[in-house]
C-alpha positions as semicolon CSV with decimal commas, in nm:
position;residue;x (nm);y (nm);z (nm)
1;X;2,550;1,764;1,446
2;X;2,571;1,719;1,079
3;X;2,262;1,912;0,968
4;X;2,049;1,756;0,664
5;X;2,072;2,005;0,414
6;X;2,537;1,990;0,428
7;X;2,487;1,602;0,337
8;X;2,681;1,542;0,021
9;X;2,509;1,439;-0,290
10;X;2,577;1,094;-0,415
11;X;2,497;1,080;-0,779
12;X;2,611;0,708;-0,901
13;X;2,898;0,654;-0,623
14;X;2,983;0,295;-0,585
15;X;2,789;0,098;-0,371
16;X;2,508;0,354;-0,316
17;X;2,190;0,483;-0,499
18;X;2,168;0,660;-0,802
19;X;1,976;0,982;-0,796
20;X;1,794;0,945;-1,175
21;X;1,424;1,001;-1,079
22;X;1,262;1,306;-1,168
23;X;0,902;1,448;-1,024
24;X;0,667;1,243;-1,335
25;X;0,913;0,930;-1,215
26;X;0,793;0,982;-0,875
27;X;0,465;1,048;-0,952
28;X;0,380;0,769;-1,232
29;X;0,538;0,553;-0,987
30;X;0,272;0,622;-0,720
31;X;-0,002;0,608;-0,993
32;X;0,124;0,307;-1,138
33;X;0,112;0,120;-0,797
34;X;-0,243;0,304;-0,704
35;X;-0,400;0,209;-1,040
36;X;-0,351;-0,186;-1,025
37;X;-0,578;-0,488;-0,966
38;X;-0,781;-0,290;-0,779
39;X;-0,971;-0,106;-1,066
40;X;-0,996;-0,446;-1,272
41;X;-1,266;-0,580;-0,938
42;X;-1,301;-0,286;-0,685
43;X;-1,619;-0,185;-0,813
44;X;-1,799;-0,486;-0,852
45;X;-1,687;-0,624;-0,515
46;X;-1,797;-0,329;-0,347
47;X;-2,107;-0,269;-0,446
48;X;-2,191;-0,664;-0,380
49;X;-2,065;-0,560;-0,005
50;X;-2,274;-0,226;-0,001
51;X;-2,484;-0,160;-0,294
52;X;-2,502;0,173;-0,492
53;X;-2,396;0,313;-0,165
54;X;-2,031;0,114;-0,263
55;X;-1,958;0,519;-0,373
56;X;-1,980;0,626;-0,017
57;X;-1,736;0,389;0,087
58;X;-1,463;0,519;-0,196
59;X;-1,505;0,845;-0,077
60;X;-1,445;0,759;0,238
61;X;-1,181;0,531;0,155
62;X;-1,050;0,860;-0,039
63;X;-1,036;1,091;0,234
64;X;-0,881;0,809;0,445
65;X;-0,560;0,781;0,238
66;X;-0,569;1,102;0,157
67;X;-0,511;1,206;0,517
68;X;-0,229;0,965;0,561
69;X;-0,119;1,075;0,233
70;X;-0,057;1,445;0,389
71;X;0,140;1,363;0,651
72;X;0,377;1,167;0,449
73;X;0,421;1,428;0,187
74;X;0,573;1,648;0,497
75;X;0,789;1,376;0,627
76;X;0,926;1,245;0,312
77;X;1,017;1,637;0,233
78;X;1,179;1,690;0,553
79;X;1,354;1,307;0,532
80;X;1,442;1,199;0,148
81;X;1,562;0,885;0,276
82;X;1,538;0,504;0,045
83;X;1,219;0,288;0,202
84;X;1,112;0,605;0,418
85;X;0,799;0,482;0,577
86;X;0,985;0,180;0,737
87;X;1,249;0,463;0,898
88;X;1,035;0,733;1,031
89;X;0,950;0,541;1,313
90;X;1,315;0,426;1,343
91;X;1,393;0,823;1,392
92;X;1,104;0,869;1,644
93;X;1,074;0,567;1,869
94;X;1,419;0,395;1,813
95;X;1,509;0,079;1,719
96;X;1,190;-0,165;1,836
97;X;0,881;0,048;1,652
98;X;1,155;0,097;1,381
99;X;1,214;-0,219;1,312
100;X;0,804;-0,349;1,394
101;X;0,710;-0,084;1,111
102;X;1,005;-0,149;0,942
103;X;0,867;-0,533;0,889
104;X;0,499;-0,430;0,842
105;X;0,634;-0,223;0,581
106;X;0,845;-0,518;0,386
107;X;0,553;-0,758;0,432
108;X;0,287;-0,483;0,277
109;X;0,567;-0,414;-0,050
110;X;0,697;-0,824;-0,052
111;X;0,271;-0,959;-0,103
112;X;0,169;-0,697;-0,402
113;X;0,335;-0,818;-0,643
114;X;0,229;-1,183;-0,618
115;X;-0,145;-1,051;-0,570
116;X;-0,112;-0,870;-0,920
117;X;0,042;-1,206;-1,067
118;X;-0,238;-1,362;-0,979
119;X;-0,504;-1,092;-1,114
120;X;-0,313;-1,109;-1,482
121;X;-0,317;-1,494;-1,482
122;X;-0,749;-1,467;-1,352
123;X;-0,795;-1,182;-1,670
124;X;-0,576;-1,434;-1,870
125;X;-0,843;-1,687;-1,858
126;X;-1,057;-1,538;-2,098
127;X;-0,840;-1,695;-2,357
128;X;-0,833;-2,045;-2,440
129;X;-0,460;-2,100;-2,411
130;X;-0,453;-1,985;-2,065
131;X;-0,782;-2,128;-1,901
132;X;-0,588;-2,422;-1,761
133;X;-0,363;-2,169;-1,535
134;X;-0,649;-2,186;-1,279
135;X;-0,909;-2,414;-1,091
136;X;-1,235;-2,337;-1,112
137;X;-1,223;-2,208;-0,730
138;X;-0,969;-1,944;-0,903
139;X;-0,654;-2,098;-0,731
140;X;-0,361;-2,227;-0,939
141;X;-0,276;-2,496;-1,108
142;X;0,056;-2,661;-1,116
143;X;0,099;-2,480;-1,456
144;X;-0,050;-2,190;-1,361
145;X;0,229;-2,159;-1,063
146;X;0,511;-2,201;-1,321
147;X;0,425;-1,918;-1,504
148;X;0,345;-1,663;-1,187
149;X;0,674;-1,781;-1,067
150;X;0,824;-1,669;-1,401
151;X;0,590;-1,369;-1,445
152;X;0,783;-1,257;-1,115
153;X;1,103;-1,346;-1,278
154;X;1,011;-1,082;-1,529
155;X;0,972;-0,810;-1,282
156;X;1,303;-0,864;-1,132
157;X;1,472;-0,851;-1,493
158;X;1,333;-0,517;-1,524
159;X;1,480;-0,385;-1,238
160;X;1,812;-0,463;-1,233
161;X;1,784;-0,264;-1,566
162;X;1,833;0,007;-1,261
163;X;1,602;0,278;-1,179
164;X;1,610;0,493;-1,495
165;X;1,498;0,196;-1,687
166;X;1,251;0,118;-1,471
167;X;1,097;0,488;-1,424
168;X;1,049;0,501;-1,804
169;X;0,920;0,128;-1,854
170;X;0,670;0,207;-1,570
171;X;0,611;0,575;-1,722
172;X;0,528;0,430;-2,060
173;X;0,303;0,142;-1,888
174;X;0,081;0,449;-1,655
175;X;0,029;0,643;-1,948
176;X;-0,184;0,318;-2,062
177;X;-0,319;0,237;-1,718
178;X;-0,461;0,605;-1,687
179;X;-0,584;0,613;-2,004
180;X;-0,798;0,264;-1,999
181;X;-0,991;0,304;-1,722
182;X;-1,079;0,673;-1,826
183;X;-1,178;0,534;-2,193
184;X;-1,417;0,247;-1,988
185;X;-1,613;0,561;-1,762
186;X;-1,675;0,764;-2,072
187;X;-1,759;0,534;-2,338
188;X;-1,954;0,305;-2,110
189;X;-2,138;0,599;-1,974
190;X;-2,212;0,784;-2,260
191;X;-2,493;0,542;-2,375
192;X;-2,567;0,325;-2,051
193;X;-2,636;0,586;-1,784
194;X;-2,929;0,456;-1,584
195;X;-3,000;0,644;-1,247
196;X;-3,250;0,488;-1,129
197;X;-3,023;0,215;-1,045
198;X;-2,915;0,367;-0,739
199;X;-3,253;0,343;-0,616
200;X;-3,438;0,110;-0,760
201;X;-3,336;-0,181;-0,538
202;X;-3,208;0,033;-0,265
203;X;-2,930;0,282;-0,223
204;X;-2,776;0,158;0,091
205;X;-2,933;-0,267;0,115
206;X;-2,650;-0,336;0,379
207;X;-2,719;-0,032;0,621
208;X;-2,412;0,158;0,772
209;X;-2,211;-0,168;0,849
210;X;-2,190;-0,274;0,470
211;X;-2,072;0,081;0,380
212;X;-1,829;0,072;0,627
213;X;-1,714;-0,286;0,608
214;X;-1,706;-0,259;0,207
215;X;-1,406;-0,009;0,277
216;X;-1,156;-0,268;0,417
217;X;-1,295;-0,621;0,283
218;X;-1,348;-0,528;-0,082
219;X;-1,079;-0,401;-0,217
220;X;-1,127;0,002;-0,218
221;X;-0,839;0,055;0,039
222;X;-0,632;-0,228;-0,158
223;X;-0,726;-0,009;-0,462
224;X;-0,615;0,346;-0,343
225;X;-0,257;0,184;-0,133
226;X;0,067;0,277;-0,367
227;X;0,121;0,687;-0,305
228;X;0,386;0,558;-0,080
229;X;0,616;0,445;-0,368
230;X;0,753;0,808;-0,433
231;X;0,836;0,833;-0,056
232;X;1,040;0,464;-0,106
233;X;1,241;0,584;-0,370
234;X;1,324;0,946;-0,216
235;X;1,669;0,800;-0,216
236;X;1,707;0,772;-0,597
237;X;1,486;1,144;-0,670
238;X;1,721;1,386;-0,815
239;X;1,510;1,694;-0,591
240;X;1,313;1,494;-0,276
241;X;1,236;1,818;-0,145
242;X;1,072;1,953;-0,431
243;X;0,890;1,671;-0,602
244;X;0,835;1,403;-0,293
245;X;0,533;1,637;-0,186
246;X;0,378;1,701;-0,494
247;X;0,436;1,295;-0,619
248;X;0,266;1,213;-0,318
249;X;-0,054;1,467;-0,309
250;X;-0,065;1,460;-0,733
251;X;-0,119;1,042;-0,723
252;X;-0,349;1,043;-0,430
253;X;-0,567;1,299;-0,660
254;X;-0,576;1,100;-0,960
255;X;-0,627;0,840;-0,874
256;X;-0,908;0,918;-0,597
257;X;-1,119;1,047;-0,890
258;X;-1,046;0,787;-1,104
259;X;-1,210;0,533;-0,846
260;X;-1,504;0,740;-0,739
261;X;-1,637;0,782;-1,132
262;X;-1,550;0,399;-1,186
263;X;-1,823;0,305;-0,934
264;X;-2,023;0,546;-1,045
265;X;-2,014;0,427;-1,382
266;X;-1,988;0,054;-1,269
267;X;-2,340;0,098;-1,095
268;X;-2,528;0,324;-1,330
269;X;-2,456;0,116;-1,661
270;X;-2,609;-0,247;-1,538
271;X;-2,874;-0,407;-1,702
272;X;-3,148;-0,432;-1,403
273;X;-3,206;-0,808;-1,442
274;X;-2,817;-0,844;-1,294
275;X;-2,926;-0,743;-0,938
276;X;-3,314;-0,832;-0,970
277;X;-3,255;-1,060;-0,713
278;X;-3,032;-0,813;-0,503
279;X;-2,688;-0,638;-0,499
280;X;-2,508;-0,952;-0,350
281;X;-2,641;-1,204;-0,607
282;X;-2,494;-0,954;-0,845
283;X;-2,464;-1,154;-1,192
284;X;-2,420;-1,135;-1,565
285;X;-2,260;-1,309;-1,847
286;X;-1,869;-1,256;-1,832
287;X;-1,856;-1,122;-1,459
288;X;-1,558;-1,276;-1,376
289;X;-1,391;-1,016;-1,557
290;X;-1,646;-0,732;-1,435
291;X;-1,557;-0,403;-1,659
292;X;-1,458;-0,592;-1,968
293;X;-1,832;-0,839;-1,915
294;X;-2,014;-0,572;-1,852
295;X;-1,860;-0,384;-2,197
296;X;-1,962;-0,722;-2,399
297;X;-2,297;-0,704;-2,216
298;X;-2,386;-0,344;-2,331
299;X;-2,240;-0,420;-2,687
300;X;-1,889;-0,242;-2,651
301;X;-1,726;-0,561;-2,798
302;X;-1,413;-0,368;-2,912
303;X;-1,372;-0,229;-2,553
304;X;-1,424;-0,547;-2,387
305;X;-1,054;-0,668;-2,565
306;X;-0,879;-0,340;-2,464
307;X;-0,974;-0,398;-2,108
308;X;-0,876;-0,769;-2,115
309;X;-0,545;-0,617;-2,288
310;X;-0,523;-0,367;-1,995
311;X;-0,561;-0,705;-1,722
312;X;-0,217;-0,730;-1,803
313;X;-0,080;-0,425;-1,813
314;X;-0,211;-0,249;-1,522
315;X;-0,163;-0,523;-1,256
316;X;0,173;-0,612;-1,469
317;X;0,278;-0,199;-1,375
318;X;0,160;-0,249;-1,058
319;X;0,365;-0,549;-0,963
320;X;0,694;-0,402;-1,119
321;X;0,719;-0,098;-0,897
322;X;0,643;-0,285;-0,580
323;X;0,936;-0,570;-0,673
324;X;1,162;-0,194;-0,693
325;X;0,951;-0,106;-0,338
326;X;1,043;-0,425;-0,147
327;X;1,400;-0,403;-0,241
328;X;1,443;-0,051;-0,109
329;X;1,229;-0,172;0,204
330;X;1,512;-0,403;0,268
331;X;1,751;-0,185;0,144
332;X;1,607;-0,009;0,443
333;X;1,602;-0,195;0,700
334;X;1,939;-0,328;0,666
335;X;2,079;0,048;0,669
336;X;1,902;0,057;1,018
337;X;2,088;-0,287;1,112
338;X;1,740;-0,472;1,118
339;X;1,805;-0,702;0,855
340;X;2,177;-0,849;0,727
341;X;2,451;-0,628;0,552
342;X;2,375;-0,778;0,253
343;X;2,033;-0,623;0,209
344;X;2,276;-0,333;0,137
345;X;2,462;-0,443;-0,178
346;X;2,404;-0,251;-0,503
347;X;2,544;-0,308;-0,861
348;X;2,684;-0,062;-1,089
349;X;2,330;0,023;-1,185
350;X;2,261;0,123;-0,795
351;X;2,017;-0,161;-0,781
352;X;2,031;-0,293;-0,415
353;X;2,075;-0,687;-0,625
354;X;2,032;-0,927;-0,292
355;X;1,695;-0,734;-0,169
356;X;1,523;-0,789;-0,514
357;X;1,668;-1,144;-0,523
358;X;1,495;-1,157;-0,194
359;X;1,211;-1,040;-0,313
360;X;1,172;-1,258;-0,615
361;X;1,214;-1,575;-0,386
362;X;0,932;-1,383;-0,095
363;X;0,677;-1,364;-0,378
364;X;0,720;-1,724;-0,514
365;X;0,643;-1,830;-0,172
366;X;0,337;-1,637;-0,140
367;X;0,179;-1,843;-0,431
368;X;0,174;-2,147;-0,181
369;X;-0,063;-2,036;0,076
370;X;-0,243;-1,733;-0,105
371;X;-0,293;-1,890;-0,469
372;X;-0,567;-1,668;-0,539
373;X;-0,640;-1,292;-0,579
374;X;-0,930;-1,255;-0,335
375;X;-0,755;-1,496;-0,028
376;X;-0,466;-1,210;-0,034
377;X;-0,625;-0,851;-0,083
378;X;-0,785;-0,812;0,302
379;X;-0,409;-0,923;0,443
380;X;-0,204;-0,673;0,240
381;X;-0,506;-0,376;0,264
382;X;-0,449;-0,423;0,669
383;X;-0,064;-0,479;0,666
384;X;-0,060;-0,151;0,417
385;X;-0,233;0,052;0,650
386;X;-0,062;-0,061;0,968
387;X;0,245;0,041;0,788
388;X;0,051;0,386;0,720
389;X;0,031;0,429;1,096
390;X;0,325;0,457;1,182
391;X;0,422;0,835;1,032
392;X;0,090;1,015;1,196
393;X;0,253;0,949;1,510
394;X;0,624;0,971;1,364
395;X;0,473;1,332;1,291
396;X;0,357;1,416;1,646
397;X;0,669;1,368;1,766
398;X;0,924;1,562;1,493
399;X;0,651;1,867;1,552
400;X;0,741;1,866;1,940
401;X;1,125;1,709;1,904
402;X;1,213;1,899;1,602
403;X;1,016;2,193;1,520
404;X;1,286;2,421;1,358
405;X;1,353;2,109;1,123
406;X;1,326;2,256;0,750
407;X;1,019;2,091;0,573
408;X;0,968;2,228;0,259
409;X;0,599;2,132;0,270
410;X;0,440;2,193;0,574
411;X;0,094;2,009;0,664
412;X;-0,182;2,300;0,747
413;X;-0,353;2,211;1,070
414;X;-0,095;1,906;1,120
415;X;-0,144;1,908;1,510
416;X;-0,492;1,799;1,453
417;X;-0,468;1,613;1,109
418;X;-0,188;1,340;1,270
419;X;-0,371;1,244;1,549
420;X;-0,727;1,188;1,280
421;X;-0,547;1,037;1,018
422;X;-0,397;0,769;1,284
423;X;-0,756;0,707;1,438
424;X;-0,896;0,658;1,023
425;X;-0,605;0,426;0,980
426;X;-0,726;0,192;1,341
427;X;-1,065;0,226;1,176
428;X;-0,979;0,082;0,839
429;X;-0,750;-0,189;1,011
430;X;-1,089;-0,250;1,244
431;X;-1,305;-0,318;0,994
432;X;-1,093;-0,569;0,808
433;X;-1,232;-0,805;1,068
434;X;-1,114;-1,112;1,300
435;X;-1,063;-1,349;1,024
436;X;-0,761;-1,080;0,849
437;X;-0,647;-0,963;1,156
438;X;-0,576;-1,301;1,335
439;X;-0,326;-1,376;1,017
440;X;-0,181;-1,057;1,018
441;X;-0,088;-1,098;1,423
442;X;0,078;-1,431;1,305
443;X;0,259;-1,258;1,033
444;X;0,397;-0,990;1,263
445;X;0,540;-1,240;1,481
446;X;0,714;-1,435;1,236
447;X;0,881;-1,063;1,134
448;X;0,943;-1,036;1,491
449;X;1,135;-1,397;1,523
450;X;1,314;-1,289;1,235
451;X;1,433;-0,920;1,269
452;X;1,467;-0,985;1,652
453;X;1,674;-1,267;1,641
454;X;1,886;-1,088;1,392
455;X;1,889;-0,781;1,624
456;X;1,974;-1,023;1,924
457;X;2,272;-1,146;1,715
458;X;2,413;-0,860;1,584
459;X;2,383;-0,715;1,935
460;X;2,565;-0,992;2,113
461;X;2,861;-0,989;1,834
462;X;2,870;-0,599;1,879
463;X;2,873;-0,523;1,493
464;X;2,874;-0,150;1,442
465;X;2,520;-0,145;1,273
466;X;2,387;-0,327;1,551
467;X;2,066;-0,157;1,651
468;X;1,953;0,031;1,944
469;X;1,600;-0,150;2,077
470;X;1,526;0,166;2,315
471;X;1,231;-0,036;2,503
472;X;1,132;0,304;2,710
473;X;1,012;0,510;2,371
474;X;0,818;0,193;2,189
475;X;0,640;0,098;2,560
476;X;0,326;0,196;2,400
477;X;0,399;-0,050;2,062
478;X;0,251;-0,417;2,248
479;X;-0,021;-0,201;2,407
480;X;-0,104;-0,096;2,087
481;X;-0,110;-0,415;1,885
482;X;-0,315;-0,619;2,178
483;X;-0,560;-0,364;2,203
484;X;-0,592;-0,363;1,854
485;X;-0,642;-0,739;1,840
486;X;-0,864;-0,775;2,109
487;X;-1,128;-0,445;2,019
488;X;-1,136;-0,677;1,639
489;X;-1,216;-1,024;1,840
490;X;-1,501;-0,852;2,010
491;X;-1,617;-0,629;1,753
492;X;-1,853;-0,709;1,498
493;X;-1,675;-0,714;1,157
494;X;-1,568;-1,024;0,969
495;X;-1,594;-1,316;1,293
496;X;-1,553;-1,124;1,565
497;X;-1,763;-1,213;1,838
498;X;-2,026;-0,926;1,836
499;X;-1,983;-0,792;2,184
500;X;-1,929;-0,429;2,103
501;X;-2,224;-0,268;1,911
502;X;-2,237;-0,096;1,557
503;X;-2,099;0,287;1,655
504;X;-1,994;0,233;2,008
505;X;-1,716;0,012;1,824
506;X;-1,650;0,319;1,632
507;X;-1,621;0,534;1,935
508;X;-1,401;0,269;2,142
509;X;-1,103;0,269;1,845
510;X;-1,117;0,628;1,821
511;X;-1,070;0,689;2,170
512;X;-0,805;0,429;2,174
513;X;-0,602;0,577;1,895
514;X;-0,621;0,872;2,042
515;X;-0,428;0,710;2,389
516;X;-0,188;0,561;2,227
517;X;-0,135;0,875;1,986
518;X;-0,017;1,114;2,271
519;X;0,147;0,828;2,450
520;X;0,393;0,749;2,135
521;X;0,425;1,123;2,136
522;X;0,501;1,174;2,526
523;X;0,743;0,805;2,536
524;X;0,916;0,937;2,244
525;X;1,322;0,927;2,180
526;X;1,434;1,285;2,295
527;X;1,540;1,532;2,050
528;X;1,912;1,452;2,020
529;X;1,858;1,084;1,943
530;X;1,639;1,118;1,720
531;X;1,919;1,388;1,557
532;X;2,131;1,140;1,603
533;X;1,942;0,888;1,379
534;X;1,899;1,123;1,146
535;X;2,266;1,165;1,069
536;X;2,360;0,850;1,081
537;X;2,147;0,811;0,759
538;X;2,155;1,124;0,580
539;X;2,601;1,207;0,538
540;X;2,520;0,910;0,269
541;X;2,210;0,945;0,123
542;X;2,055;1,297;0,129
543;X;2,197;1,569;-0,140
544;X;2,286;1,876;-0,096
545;X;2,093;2,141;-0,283
């Protein structure tokens, strides 16, 4: 077996990636994704779902990624691989999870970008020039679609700059991103901090059920997705084993804290008469754009044009590093033989050129039947975390396959930290509701018409990269996915049909995870596949040290 660590290092060889990213590359590129959109409506849509107990839900939401976000700083140190969470599975299950996870990993990476179009073009509307780029339902206008579609174009421009270019535009753009929304907490606070507005109407209005539903349908998991984005481009870091851990855990931190003080901040500084009438009537002059209304409505007028500045900027960062993500998604998949050869090209720069094309052309199409911000963030916030599922149990499995595997950061208590983190990713997918999950279960059977019937015809022409669909070790995958669908049809979050009560529905997805957890880990690909995987991979893409 060629081990790991004796892979040779590929710095700028033709037709592979370039190694050019450093540990702040990594890292800004996590923080750039995580601080997006979300922070420009998270608040205010949250605490419309569950009042001043909205900060509840963040720090739950918090804790949530946070545990995902440990077990993927472990495996993308032990496997510094391009697009790593749609391969871990690929490594642990064979070819049918890895190419199911695989998908819900491309279709999580291919929709943020469009979603963050369509926040700058909503911020956009404050100014006169731009207000006919939108109906007044917020969807867009034939003009409005012309310039997302060449908003998008911009974001592919940048990239085939190649990844140094792109680590220091994004760099340069996260500096600002950080630095807004810490100027809005502190100046807004410093002369607008009203306790009693936690209280005064009632801390928790919507019970339990808001707090918890606020999590998925509002936009705080939407908000906190992007520490992934180091672990997609461990194939371009110039030391994965180093940095990927740190990246990971360092953008997590920030921008957890960042969130948590926004809300804070969000609900303390309101004038009382704009939720008199109760926190889901929430209303005041300039709402549409919450932070920089609500600086105009406590006289900041200055910071009210920074923040509509920023409306373009942060969603604009956001969307450039997932155009780079979806690229190395397909880059990939394709490596795995899910998706065509050509997903593999790259250009002198090491830019894999026909996955951002495809990416370009995936996000112009998403405009048609999601033209507005709020119709797309509960599908990507449940396709996001389904993707996040996949390494908790990817985990189980190297800890019992490959336990003498060198990770240079090792998760502390990861025998019972996999199997949570897996059960708070069900939950968060759960309380999406009915109306997101039906949509994403039509989604993940388009992926599987279109991955399959590649699979089917590269496995009837017997091309070498034709993948292995080992049925025994993803038995558990259908299982999985039904059960899921069916416990959200009878639950009681967003149209589902009620049957299972408030806590016992809690109880029944835990205990399901849990199943499925140790059945993934007891169907698993033995050992030697799995090493076997690993090779085929790493001789041309991990470096030596």
């Amino acid at each position: 077996m060629v081990s790991v660590d004796a892979a040779p290092e590929r710095k700028g060889a033709p037709g592979g990636l370039r190694r050019d990213v450093g540990l702040i590359g990594l890292m800004w590129a996590s923080v750039g994704s995580i601080i997006g959109s979300g922070w420009l409506y998270g608040a205010q849509e949250a605490v419309g779902a569950a009042g001043p107990a909205a900060v509840i839900s963040w720090v739950i939401g918090a804790v949530a990624i946070v545990l995902l976000a440990l077990v993927h700083a472990e495996l993308g140190g032990m496997f510094p691989v391009a697009g790593g969470t749609a391969r871990y599975p690929h490594y642990a299950f064979g070819g049918l999870a890895g190419m199911s996870f695989g998908w819900f990993s491309w279709l999580q990476a291919a929709t943020v970008a469009p979603i963050e179009v369509e926040a700058m073009i909503g911020y956009a509307g404050h100014w006169s020039w731009a207000r006919g780029l939108q109906h007044a339902d917020k969807t867009l206008t034939t003009s409005g679609l012309l310039v997302a579609v060449a908003l998008m174009a911009v974001f592919v421009i940048v990239n085939f700059l190649g990844v140094r270019a792109l680590a220091h535009t994004n760099s340069a753009a996260t500096w600002w991103k950080i630095a807004v929304p810490l100027a809005a907490i502190f100046v807004i606070a410093a002369g607008n901090f009203h306790p009693g507005n936690f209280t005064s109407e009632g801390f928790a209005p919507f019970g339990a059920k808001g707090v918890l539903s606020a999590i998925s349908t509002s936009g705080i998991i939407f908000a906190l997705l992007g520490f992934e984005q180091a672990i997609q481009l461990a194939g371009e870091s110039r030391n994965p084993r180093r940095d990927l851990p740190r990246a990971t855990l360092g953008s997590v931190a920030i921008g957890a804290v960042i969130y948590v003080l926004l809300q804070i901040v969000f609900v303390a500084a309101l004038p009382h008469s704009a939720f008199a009438h109760g926190w889901d009537k929430l209303d005041y002059p300039g709402i549409s754009g919450p932070w920089a209304g609500l600086a105009t409505l406590v006289g900041l007028g200055w910071l009210s044009v920074v923040l509509y500045i920023d409306a373009v900027v942060s969603p604009g960062g956001t969307g450039l590093i997932y155009t780079t993500a979806t690229s190395r998604v397909s880059y990939g998949l394709a490596r795995n033989g899910y998706a065509p050869k050509a997903f593999e090209r790259t250009d002198r720069n090491g830019v894999p050129w026909f996955g951002l094309a495809m990416s370009f052309v995936t996000g112009v199409i998403c405009f048609l039947p999601f033209p507005s911000w709020q119709q797309l963030v509960g599908f990507i916030t449940s396709a996001s975390v389904l993707m996040y599922a996949g390494a908790p149990l990817a985990y189980g499995v190297f800890a019992d396959r490959l336990p003498h595997h060198e990770r240079p950061y090792r998760l502390p208590g990861g025998t019972v930290v996999a199997p949570l983190s897996f059960v708070v990713a069900n939950l968060i997918i759960y309380w999406a509701g009915w109306h997101t999950l039906w949509r994403l279960g039509v989604a993940i059977v388009l992926g599987y018409l279109l991955l399959g019937g590649y699979a089917r015809y590269a496995i009837g022409k017997g091309l070498p990269d034709a993948p292995r669909l080992d049925w025994k070790a993803a038995q558990w995958l259908p299982v999985y996915l039904l059960g899921m669908g069916v416990i959200s049809w009878q639950g009681g979050f967003g149209g589902g049909q009620g049957r299972i009560p408030l806590w016992w529905d809690i109880l029944l997805v835990a205990a399901f995870s849990l199943v499925v957890y140790y059945w993934a880990r007891a169907s698993a690909s033995p050992a030697e596949e799995i090493e076997r995987s690993i090779d085929e991979i790493a001789v041309t893409e991990v470096p030596a040290h």
